[in-house]
ROBA-146436 format. One record per residue (C-alpha): residue number from 1; x, y, z. Coordinates in nm, 3 decimals, always signed. Layout:
REM residues N
  zakol        u        v        w
    NUM        X        Y        Z
...
***
This chain:
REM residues 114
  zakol        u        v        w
      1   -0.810   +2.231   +8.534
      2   -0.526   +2.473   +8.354
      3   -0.382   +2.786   +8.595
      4   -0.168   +3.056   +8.508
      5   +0.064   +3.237   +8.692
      6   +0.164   +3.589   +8.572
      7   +0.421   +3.742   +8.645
      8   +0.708   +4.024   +8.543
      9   +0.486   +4.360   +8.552
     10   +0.617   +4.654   +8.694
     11   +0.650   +5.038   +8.621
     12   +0.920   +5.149   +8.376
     13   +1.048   +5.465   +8.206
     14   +1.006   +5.457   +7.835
     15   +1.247   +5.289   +7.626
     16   +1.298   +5.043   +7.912
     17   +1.306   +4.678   +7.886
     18   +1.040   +4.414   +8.118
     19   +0.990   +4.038   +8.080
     20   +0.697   +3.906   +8.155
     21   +0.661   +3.517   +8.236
     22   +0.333   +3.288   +8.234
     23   +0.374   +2.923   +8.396
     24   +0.081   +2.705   +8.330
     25   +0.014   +2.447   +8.590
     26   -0.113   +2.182   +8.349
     27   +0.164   +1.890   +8.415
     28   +0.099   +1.583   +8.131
     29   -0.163   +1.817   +7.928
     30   +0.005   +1.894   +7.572
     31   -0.024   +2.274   +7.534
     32   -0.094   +2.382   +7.194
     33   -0.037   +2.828   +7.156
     34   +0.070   +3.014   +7.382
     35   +0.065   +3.379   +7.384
     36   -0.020   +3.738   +7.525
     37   -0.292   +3.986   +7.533
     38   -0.319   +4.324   +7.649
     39   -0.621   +4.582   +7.776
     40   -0.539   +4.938   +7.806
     41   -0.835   +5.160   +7.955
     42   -1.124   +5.256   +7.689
     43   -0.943   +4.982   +7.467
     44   -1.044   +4.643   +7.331
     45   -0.832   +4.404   +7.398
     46   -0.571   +4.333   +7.155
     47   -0.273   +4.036   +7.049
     48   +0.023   +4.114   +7.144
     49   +0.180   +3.771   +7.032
     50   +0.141   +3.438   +7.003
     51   +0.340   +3.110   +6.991
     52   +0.315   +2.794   +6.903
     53   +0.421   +2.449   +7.009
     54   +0.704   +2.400   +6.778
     55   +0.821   +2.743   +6.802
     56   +0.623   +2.949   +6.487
     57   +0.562   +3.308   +6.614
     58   +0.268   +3.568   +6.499
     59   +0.325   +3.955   +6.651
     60   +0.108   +4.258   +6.721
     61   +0.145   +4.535   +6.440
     62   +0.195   +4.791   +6.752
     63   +0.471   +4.551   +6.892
     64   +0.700   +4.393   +6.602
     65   +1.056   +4.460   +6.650
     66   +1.045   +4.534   +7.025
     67   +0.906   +4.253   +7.183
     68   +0.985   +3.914   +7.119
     69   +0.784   +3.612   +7.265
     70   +0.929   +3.281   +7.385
     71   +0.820   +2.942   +7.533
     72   +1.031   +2.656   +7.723
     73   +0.771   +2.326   +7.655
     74   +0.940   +2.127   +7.987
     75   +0.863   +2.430   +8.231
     76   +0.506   +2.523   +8.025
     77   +0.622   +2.854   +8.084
     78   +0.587   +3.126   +7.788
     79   +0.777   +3.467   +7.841
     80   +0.722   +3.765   +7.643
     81   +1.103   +4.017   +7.632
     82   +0.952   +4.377   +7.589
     83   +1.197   +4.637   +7.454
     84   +1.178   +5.003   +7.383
     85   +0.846   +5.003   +7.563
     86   +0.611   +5.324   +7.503
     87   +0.381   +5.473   +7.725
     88   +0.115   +5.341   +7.473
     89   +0.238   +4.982   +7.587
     90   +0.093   +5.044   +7.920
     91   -0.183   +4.790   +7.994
     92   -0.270   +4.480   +8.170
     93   -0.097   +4.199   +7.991
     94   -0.294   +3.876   +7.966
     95   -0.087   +3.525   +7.970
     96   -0.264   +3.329   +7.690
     97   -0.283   +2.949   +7.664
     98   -0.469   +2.692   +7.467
     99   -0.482   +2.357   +7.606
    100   -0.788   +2.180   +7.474
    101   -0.983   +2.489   +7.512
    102   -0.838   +2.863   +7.590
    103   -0.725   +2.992   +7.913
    104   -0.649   +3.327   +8.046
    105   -0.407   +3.429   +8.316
    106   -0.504   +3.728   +8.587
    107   -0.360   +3.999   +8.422
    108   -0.075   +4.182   +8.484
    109   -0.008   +4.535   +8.490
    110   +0.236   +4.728   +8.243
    111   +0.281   +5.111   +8.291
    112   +0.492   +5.288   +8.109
    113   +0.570   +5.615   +8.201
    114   +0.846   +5.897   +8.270
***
């Protein structure tokens, strides 16, 4: 059984900077993409990027250029470095990970605002 532990989410003023970090506690599986999602109210929810195991990166229209995803293999950890955030960023950020099958953190929340 894969868990994920978000965490990272917070309140910030726009243009601010968060990191958000996912740790999978799947010790001796071989984790394939990792990645993040996001739900803002009334909205579908949408990539915000993805990762893969040797390193090959896919972005968000909405989020190229500001954020940029990362993963350390030995912790199973994937982080996701969130720059210039907008109030449109606000949402609840999903941790993302394919291991055999997908997997979905709890959701953290983003909230952008002055």
């Amino acid at each position: 059984q894969v868990q994920l532990v978000e965490s990272g989410g917070g309140s910030v003023q726009p243009g601010g900077s968060l990191r958000l970090s996912c740790a999978a506690s799947a010790s001796g599986f071989s984790i394939g993409t990792m990645g993040w999602y996001r739900q803002a109210p009334g909205k579908q929810r949408e990539l915000v990027a993805l990762i893969s195991k040797n390193g090959t990166t896919d972005y968000g229209g909405s989020v190229k250029g500001r954020f940029t995803i990362a993963r350390v293999n030995a912790l199973n950890t994937v982080y996701l470095q969130m720059n210039a955030l907008k109030p449109e960023d606000t949402a609840v950020y999903y941790c993302y990970v394919n291991v055999w099958g997908d997997y979905w953190g709890q959701g953290t929340q983003v909230t952008v605002s002055s």
